[in-house]
N, CA, C and O atoms as a Tripos MOL2 file, in Angstrom:
@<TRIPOS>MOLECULE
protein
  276   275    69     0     0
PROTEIN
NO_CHARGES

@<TRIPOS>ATOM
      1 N          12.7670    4.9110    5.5030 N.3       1 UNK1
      2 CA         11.3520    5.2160    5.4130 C.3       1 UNK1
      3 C          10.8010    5.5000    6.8030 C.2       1 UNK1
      4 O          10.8590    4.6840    7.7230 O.2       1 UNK1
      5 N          10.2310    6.7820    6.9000 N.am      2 UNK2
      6 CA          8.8830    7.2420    7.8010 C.3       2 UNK2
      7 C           7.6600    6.5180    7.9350 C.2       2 UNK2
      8 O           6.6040    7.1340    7.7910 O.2       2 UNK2
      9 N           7.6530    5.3780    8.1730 N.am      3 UNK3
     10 CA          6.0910    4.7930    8.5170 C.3       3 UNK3
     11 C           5.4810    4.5380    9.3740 C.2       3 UNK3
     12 O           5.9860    4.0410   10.3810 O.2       3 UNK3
     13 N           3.6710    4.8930    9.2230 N.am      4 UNK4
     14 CA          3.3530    4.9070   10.3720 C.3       4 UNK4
     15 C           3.2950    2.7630   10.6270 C.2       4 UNK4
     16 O           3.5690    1.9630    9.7330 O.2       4 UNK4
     17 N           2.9040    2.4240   11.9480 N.am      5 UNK5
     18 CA          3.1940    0.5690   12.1920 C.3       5 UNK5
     19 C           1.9280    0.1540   10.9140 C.2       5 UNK5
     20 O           1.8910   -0.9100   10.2960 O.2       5 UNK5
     21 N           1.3700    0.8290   10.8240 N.am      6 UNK6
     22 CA         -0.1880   -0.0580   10.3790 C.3       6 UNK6
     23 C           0.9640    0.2720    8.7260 C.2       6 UNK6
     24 O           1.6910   -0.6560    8.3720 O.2       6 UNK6
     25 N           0.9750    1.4120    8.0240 N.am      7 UNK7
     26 CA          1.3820    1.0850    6.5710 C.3       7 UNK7
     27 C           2.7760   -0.2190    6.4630 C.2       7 UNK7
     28 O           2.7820   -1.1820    5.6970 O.2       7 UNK7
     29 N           3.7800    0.1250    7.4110 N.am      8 UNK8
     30 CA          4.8530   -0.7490    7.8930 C.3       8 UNK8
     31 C           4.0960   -2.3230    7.2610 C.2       8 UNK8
     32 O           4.4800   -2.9050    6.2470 O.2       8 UNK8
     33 N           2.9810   -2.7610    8.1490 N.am      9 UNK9
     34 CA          2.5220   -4.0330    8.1830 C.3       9 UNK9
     35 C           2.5000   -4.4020    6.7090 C.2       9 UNK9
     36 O           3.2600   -5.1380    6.0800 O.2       9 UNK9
     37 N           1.1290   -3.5050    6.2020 N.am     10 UNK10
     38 CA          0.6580   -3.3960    4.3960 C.3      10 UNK10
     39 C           1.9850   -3.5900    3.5120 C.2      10 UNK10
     40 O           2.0570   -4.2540    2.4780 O.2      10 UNK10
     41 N           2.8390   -2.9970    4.0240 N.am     11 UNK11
     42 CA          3.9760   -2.8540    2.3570 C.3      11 UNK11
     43 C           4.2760   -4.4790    3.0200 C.2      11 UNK11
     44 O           4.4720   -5.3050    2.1280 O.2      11 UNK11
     45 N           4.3230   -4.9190    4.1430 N.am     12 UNK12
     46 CA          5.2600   -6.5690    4.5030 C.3      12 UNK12
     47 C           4.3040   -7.2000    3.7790 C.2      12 UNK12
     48 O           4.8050   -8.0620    3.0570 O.2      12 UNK12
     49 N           3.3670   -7.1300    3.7030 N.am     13 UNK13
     50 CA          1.9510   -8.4230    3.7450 C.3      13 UNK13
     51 C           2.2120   -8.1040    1.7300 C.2      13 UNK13
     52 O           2.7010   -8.9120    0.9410 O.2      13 UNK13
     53 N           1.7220   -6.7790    1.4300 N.am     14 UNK14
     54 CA          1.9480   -6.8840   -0.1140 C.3      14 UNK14
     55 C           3.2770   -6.8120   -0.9490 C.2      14 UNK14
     56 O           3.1580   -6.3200   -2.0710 O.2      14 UNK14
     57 N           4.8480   -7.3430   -0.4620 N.am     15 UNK15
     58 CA          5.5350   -7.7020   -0.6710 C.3      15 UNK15
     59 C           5.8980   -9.3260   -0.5490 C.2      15 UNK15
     60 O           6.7750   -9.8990   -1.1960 O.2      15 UNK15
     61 N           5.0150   -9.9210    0.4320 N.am     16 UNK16
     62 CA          4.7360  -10.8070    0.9070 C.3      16 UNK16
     63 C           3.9960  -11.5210   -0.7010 C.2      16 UNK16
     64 O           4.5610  -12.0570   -1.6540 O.2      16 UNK16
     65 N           2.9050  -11.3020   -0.5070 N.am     17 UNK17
     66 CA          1.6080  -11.4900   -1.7290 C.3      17 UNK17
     67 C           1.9410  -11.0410   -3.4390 C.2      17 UNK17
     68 O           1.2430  -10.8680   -4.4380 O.2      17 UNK17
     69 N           3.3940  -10.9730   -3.1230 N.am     18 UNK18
     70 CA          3.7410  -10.4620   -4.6530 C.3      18 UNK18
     71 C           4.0170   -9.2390   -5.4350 C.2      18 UNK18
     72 O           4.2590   -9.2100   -6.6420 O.2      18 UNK18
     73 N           3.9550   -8.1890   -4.5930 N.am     19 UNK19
     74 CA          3.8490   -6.6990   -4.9900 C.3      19 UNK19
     75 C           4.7710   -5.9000   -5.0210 C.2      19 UNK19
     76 O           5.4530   -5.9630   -3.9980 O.2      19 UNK19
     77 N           5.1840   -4.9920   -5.9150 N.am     20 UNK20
     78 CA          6.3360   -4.4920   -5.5780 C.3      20 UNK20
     79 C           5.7160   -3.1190   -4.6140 C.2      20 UNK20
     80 O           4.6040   -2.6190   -4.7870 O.2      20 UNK20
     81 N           6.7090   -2.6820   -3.6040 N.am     21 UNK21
     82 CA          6.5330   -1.2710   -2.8170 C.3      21 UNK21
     83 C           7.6380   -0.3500   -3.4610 C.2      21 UNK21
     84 O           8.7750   -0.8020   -3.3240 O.2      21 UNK21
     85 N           7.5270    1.0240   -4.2330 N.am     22 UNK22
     86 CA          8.2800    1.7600   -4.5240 C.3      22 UNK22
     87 C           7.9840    2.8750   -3.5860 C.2      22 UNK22
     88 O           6.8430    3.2380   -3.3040 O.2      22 UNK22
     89 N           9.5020    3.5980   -2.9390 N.am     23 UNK23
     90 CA          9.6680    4.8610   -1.9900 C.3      23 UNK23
     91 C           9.7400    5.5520   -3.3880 C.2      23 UNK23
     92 O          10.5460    5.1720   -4.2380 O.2      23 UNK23
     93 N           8.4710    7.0490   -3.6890 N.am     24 UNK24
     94 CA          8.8830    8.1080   -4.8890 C.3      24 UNK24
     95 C           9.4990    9.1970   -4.2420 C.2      24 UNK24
     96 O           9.3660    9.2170   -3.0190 O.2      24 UNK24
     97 N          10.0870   10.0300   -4.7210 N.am     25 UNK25
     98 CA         11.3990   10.8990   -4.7200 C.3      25 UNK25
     99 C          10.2010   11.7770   -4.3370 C.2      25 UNK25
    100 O          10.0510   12.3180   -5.4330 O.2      25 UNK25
    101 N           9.0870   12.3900   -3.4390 N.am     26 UNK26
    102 CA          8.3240   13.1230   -2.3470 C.3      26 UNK26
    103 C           7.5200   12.2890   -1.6210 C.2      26 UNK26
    104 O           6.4310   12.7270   -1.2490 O.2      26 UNK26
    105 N           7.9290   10.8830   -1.2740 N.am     27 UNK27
    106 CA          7.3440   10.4230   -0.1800 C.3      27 UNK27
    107 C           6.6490    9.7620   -0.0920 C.2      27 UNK27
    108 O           6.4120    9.2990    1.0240 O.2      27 UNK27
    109 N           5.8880    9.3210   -1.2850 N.am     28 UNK28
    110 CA          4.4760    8.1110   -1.0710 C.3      28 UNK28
    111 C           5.0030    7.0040   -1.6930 C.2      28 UNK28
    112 O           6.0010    7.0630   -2.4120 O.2      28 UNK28
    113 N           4.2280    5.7340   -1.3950 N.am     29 UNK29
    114 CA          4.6950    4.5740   -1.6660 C.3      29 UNK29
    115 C           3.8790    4.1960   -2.9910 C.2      29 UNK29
    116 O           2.6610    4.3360   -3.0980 O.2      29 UNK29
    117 N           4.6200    3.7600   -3.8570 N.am     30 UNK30
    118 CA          3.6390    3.3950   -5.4080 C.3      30 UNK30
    119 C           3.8530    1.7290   -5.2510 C.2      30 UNK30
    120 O           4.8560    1.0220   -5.1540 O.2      30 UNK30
    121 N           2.1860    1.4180   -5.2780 N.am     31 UNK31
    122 CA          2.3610   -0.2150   -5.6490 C.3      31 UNK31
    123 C           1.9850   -0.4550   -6.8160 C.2      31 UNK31
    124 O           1.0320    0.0710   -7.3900 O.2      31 UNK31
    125 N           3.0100   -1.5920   -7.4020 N.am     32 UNK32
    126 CA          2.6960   -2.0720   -8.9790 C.3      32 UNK32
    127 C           2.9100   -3.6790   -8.7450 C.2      32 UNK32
    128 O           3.5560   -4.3400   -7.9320 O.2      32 UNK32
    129 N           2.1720   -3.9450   -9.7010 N.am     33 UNK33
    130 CA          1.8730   -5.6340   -9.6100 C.3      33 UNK33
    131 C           2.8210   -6.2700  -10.2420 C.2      33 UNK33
    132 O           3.6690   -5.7380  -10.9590 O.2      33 UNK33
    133 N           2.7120   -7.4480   -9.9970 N.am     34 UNK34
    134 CA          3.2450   -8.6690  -11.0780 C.3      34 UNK34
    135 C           3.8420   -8.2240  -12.1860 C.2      34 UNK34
    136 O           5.0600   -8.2160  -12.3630 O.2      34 UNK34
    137 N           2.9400   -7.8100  -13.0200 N.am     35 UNK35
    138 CA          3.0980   -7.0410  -14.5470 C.3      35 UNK35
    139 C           3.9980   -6.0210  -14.4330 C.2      35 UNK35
    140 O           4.5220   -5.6270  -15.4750 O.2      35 UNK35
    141 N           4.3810   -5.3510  -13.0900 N.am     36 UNK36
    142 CA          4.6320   -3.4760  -13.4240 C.3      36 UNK36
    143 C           3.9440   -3.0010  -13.4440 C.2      36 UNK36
    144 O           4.3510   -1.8400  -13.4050 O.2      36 UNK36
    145 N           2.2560   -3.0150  -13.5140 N.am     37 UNK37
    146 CA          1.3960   -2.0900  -13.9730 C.3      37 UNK37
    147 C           1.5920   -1.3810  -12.5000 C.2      37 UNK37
    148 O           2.1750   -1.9200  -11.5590 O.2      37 UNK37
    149 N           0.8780    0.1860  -12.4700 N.am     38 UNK38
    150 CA          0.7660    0.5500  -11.4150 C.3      38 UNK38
    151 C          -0.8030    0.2320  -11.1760 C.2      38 UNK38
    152 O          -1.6930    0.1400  -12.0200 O.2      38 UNK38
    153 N          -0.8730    0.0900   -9.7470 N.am     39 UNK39
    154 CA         -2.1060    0.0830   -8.8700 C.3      39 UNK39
    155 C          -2.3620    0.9090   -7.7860 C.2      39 UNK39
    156 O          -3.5350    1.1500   -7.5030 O.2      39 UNK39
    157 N          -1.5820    1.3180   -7.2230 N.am     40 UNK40
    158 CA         -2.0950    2.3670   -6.3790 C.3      40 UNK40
    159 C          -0.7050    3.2360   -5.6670 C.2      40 UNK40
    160 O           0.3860    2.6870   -5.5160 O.2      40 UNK40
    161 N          -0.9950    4.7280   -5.2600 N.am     41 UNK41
    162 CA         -0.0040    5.6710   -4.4670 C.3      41 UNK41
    163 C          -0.5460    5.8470   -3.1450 C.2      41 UNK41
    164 O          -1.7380    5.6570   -2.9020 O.2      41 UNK41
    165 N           0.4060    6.2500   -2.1770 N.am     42 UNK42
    166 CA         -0.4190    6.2800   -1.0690 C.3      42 UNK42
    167 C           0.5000    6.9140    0.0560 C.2      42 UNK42
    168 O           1.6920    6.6340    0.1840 O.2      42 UNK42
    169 N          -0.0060    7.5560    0.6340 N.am     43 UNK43
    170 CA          1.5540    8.0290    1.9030 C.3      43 UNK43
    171 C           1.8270    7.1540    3.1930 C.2      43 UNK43
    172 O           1.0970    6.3070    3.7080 O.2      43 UNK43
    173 N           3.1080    7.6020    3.5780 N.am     44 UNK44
    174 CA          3.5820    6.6260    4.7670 C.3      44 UNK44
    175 C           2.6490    7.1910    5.7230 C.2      44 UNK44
    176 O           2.5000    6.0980    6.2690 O.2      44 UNK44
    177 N           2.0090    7.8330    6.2930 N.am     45 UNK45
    178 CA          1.1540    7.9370    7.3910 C.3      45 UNK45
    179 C          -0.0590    8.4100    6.8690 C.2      45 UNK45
    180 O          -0.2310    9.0640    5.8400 O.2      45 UNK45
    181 N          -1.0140    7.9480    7.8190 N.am     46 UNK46
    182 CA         -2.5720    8.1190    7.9030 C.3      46 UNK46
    183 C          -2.5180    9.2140    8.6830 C.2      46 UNK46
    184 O          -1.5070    9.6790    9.2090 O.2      46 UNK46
    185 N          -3.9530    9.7430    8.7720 N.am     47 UNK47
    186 CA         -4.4980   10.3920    9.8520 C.3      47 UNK47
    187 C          -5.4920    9.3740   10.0150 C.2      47 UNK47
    188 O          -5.8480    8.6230    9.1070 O.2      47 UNK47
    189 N          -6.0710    9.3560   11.5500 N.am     48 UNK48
    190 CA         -7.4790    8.8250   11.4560 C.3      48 UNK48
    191 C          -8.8470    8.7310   10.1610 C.2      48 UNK48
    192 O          -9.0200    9.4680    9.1900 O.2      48 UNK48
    193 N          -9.3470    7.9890   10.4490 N.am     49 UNK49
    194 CA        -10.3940    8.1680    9.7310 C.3      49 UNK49
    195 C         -10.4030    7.4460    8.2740 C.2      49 UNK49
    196 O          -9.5640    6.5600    8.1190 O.2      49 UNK49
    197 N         -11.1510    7.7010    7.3470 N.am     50 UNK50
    198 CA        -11.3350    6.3990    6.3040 C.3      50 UNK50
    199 C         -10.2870    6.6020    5.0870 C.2      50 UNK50
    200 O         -10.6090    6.2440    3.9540 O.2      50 UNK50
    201 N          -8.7020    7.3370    5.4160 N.am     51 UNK51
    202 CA         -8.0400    7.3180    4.4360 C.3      51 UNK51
    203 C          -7.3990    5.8320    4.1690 C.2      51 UNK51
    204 O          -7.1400    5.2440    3.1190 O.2      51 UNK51
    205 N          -7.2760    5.5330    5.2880 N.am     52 UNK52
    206 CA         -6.8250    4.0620    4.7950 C.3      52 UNK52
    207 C          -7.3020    3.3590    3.8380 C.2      52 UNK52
    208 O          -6.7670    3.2120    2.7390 O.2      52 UNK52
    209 N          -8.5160    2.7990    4.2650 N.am     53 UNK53
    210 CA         -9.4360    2.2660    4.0280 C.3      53 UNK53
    211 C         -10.1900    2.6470    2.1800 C.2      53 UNK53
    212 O         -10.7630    1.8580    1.4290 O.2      53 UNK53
    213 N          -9.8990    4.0000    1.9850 N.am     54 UNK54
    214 CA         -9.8130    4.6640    0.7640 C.3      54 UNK54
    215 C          -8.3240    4.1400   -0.1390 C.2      54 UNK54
    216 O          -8.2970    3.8970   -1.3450 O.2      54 UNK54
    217 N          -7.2720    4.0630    0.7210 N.am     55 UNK55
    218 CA         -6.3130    3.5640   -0.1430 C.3      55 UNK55
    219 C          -6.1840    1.9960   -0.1410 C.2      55 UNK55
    220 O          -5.3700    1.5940   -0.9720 O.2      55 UNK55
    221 N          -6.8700    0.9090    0.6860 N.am     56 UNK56
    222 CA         -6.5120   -0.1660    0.4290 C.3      56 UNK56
    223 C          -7.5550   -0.5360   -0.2790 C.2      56 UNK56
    224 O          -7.7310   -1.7540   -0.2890 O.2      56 UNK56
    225 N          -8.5860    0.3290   -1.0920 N.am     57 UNK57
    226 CA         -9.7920   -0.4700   -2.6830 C.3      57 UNK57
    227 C          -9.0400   -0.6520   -3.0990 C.2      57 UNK57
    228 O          -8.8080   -1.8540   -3.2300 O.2      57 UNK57
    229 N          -8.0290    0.3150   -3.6570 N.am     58 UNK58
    230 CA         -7.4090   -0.2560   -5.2580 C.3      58 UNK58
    231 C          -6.5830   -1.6180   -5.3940 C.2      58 UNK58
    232 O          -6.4470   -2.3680   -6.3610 O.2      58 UNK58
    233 N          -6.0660   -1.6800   -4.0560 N.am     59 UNK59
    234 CA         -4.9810   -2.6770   -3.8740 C.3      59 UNK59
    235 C          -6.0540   -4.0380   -3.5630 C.2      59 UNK59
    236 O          -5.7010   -4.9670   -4.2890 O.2      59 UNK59
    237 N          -7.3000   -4.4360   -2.6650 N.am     60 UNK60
    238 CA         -7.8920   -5.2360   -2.8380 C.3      60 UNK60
    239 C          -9.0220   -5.4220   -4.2120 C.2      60 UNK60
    240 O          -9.7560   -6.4100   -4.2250 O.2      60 UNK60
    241 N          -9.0660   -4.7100   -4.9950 N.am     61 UNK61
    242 CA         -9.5150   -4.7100   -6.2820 C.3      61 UNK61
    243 C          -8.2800   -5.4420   -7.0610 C.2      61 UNK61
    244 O          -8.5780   -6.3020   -7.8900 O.2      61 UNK61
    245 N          -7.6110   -5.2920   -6.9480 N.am     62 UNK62
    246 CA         -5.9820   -5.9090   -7.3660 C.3      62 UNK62
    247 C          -5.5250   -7.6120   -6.7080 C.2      62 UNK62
    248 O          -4.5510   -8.2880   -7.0390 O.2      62 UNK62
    249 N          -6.2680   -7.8430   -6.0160 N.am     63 UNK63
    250 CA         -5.9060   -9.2250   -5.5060 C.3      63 UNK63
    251 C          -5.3740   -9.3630   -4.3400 C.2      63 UNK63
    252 O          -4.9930  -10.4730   -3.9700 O.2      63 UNK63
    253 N          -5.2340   -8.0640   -3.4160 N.am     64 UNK64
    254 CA         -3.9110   -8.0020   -2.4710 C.3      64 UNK64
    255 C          -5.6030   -8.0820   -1.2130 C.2      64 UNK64
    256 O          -6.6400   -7.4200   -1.2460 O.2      64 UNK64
    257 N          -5.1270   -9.2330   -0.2400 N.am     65 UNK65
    258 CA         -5.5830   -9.6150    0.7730 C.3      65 UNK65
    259 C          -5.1890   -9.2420    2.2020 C.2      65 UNK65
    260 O          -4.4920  -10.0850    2.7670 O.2      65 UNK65
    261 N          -5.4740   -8.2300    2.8420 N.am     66 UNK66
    262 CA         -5.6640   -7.7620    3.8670 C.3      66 UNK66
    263 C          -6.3170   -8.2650    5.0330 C.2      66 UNK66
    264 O          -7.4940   -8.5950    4.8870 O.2      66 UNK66
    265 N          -5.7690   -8.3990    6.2180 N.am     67 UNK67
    266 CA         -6.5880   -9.0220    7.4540 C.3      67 UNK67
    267 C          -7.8360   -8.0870    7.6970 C.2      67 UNK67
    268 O          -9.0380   -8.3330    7.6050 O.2      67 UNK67
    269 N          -7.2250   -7.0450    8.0050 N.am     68 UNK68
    270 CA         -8.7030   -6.3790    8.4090 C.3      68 UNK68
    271 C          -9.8270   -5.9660    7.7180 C.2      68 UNK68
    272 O         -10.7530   -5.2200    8.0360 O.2      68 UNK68
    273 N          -9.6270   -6.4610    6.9190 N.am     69 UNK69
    274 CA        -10.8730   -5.8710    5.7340 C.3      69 UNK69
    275 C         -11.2140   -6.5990    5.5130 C.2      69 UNK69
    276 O         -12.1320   -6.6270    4.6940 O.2      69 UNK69
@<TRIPOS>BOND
     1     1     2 1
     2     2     3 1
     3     3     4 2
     4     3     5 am
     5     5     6 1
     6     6     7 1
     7     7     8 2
     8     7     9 am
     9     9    10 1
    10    10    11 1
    11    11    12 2
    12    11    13 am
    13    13    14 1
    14    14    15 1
    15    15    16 2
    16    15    17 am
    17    17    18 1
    18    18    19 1
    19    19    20 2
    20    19    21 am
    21    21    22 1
    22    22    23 1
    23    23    24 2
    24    23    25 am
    25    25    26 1
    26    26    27 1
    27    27    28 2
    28    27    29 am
    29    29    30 1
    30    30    31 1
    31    31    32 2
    32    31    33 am
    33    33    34 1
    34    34    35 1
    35    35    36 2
    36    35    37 am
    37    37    38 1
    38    38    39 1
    39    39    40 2
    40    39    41 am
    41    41    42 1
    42    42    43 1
    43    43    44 2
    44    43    45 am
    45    45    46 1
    46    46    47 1
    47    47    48 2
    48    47    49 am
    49    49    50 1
    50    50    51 1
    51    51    52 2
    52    51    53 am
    53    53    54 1
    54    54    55 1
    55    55    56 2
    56    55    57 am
    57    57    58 1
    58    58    59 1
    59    59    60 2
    60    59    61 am
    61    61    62 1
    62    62    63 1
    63    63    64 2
    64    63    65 am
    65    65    66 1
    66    66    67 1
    67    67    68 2
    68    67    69 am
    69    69    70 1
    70    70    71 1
    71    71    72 2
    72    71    73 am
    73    73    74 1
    74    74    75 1
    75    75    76 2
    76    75    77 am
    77    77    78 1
    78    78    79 1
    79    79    80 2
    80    79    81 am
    81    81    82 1
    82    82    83 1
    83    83    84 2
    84    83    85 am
    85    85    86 1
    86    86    87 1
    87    87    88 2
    88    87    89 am
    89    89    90 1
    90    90    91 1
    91    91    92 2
    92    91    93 am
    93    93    94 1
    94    94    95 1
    95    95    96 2
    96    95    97 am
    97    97    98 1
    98    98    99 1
    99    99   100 2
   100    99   101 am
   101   101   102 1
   102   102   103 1
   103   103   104 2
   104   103   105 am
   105   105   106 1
   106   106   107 1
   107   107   108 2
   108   107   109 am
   109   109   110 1
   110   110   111 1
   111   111   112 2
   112   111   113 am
   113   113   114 1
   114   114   115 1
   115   115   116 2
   116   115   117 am
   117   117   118 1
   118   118   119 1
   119   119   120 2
   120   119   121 am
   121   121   122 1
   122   122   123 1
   123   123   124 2
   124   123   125 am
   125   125   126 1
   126   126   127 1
   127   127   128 2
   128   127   129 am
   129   129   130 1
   130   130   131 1
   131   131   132 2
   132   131   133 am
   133   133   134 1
   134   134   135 1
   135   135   136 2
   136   135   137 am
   137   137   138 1
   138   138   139 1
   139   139   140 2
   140   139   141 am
   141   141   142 1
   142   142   143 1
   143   143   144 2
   144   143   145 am
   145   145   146 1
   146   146   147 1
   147   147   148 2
   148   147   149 am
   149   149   150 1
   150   150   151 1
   151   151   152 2
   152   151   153 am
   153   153   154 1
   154   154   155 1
   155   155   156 2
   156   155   157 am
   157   157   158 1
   158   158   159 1
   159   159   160 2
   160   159   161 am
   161   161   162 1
   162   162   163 1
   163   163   164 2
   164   163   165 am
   165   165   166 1
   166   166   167 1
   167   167   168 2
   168   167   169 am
   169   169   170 1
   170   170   171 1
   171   171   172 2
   172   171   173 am
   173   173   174 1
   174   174   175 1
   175   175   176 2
   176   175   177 am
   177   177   178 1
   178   178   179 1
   179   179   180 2
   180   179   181 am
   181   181   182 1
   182   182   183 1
   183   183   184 2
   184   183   185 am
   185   185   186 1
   186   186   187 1
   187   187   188 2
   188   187   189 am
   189   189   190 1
   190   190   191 1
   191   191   192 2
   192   191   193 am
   193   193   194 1
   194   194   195 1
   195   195   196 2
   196   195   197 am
   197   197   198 1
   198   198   199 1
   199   199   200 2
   200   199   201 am
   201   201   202 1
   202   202   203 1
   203   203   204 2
   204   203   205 am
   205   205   206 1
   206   206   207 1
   207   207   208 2
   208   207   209 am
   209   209   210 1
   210   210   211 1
   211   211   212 2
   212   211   213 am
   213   213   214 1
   214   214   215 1
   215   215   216 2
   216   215   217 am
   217   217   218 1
   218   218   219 1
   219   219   220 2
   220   219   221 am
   221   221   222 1
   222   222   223 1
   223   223   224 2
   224   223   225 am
   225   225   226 1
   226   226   227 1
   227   227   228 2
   228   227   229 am
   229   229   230 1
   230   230   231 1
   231   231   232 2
   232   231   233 am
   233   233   234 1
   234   234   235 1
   235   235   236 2
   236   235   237 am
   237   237   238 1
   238   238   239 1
   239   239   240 2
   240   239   241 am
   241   241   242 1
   242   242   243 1
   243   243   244 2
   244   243   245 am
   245   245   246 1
   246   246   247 1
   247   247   248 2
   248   247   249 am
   249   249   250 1
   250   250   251 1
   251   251   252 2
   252   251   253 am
   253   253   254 1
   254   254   255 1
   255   255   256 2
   256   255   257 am
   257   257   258 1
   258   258   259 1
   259   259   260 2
   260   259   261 am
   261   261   262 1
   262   262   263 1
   263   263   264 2
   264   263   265 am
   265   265   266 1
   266   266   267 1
   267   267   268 2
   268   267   269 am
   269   269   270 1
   270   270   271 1
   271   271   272 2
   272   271   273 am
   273   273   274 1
   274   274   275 1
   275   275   276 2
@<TRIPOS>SUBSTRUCTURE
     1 UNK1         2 RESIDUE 1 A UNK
     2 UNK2         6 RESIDUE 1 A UNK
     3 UNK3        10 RESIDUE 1 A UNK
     4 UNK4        14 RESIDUE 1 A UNK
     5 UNK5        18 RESIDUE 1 A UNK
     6 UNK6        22 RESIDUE 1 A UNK
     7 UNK7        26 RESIDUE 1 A UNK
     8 UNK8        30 RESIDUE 1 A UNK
     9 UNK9        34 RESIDUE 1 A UNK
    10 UNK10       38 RESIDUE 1 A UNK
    11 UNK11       42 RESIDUE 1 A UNK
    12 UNK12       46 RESIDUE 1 A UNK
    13 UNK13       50 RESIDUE 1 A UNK
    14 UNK14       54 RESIDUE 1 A UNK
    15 UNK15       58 RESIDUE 1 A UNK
    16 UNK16       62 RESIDUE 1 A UNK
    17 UNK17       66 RESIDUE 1 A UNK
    18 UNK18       70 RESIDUE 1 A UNK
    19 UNK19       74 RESIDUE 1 A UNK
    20 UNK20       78 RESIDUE 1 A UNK
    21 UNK21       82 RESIDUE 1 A UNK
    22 UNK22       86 RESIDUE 1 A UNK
    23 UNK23       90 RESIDUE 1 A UNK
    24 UNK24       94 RESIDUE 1 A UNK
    25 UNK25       98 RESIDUE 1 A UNK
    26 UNK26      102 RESIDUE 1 A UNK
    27 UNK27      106 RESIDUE 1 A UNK
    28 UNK28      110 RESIDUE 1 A UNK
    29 UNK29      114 RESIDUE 1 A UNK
    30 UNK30      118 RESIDUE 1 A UNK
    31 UNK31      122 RESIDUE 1 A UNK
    32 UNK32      126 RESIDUE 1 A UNK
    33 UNK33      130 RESIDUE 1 A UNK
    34 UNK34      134 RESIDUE 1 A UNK
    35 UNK35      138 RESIDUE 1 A UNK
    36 UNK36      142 RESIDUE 1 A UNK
    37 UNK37      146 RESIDUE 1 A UNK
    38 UNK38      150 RESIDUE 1 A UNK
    39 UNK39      154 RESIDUE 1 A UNK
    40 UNK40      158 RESIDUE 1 A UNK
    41 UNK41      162 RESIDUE 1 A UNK
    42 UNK42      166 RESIDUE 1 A UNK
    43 UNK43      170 RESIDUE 1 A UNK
    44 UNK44      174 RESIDUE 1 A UNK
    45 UNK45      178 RESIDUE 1 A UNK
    46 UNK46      182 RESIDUE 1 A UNK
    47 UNK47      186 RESIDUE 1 A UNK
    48 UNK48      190 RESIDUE 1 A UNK
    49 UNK49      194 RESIDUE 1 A UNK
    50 UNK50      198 RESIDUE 1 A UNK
    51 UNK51      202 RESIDUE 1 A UNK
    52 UNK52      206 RESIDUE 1 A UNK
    53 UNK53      210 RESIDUE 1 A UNK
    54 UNK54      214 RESIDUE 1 A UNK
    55 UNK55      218 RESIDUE 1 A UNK
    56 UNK56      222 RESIDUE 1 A UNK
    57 UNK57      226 RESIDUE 1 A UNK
    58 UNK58      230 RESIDUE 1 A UNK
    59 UNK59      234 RESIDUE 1 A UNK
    60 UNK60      238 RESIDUE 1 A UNK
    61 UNK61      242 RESIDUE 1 A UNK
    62 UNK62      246 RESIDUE 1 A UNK
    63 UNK63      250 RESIDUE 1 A UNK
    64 UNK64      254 RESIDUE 1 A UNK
    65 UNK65      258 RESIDUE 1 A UNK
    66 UNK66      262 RESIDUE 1 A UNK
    67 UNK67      266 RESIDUE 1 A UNK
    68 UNK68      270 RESIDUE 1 A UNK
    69 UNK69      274 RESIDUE 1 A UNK
């Protein structure tokens, strides 16, 4: 895997917290919970600006606890 350090951290912390991280066959990471359900897709690198932050709602709507937020 291609990641940028900051997604690197996220997949440790929500593997950490229970989550599975799937690599999909073009590149983004799919998280699914406890259940299997899916919760969110997302790519190994950001650009600046509020994509992150756009991809870590679904996952803190989901229970997954983040430092910086």
């Amino acid at each position: 895997m291609n990641m940028d350090k900051v997604v690197r951290q996220i997949v440790k912390a929500l593997e950490a917290q229970g989550f599975d991280v799937i690599e999909t066959k073009n590149g983004r990471l799919q998280v699914v919970d406890r259940d299997g359900d899916w919760i969110a897709t997302f790519p190994m690198r950001f650009k600046a600006g509020t994509g992150l932050d756009n991809a870590l709602a679904p996952l803190r709507r989901a229970g997954f606890r983040w430092p910086d937020s």
